[in-house]
C-alpha positions in Angstrom: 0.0 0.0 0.0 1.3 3.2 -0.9 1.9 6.3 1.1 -0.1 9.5 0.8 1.8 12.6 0.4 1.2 13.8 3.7 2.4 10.6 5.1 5.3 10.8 2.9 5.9 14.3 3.9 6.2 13.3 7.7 7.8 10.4 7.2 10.9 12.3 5.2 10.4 15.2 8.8 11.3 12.4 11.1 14.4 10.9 8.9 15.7 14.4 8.8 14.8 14.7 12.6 16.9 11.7 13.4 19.7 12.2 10.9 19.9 15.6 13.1 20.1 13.7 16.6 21.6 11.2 15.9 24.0 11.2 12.5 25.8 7.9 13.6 22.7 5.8 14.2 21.2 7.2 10.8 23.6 6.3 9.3 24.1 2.6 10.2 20.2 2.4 9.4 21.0 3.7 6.2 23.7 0.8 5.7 26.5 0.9 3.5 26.9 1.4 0.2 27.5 -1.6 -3.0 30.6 1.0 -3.6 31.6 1.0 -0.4 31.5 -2.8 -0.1 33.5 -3.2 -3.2 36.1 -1.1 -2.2 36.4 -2.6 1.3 37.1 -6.2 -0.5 39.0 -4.8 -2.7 41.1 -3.3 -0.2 41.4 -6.5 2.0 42.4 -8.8 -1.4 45.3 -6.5 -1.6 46.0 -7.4 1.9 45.7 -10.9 1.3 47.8 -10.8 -1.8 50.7 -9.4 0.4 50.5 -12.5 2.2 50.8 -14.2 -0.4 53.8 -12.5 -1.3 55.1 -13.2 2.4 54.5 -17.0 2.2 56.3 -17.2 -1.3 59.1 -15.5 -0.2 59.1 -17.5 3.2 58.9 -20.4 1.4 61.6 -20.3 -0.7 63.5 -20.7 2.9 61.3 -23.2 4.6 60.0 -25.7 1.8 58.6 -25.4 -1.6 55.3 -26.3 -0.9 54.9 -23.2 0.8 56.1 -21.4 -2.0 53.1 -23.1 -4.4 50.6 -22.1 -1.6 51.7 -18.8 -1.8 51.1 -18.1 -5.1 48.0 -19.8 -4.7 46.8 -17.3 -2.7 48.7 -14.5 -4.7 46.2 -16.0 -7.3 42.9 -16.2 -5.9 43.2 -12.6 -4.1 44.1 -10.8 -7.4 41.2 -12.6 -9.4 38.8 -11.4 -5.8 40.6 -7.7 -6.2 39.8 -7.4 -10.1 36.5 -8.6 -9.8 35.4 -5.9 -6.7 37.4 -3.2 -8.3 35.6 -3.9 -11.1 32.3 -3.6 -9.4 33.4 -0.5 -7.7 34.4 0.9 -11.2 30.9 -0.1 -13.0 28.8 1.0 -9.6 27.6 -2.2 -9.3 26.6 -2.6 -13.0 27.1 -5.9 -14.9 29.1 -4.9 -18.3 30.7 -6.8 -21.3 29.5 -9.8 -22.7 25.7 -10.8 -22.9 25.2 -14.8 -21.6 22.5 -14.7 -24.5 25.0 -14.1 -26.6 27.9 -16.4 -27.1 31.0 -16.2 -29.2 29.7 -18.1 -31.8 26.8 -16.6 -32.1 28.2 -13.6 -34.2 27.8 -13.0 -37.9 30.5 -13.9 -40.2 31.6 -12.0 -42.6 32.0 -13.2 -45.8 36.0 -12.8 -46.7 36.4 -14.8 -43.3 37.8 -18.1 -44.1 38.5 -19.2 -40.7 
């Protein structure tokens, strides 16, 4: 059911009202943003890449298995980084290839041979 203007009206008075006593609560009612999610994950891939880094290095003292788990984790962490920078880039937005359209899908021209 749909509010009235007057009901819309107060309600929009008593948001302002509370954003003015109280900015902090308002604010965690309001959440955080897509953007702001993004970046944070973005943000803590990098840190996890860094470890990666450390256990590489580490492991090319200790044993080499430590080494492969390393960049394991260098891996995964830069794949997590591009894909919430990404998002953080696009503002959430999906962009590049359509699933309904596939690769082959497209038209061929006709001096393509291959």
């Amino acid at each position: 059911m749909a509010l009235s203007e007057k009901e819309q009206r107060l309600l929009e008075q008593l948001e302002a009202a509370l954003a003015a006593e109280d900015p902090k609560f308002a604010s965690t009612l309001r959440g955080s943003s897509h953007r702001t999610l993004h970046r944070r994950r973005a943000a803590l891939a990098g840190l996890g890449f860094l470890a990666g880094v450390a256990a590489l290095v580490a492991g090319m003292q200790v044993a080499w298995w430590l080494s492969v788990l390393g960049f394991i984790v260098m891996f995964v962490f830069t794949i997590v980084a591009l894909s919430a920078w990404r998002h953080v880039d696009t503002g959430g937005r999906h962009e590049g290839i359509r699933p309904d359209k596939a690769f082959t899908d497209r038209p061929q021209r006709p001096d393509d041979r291959f």
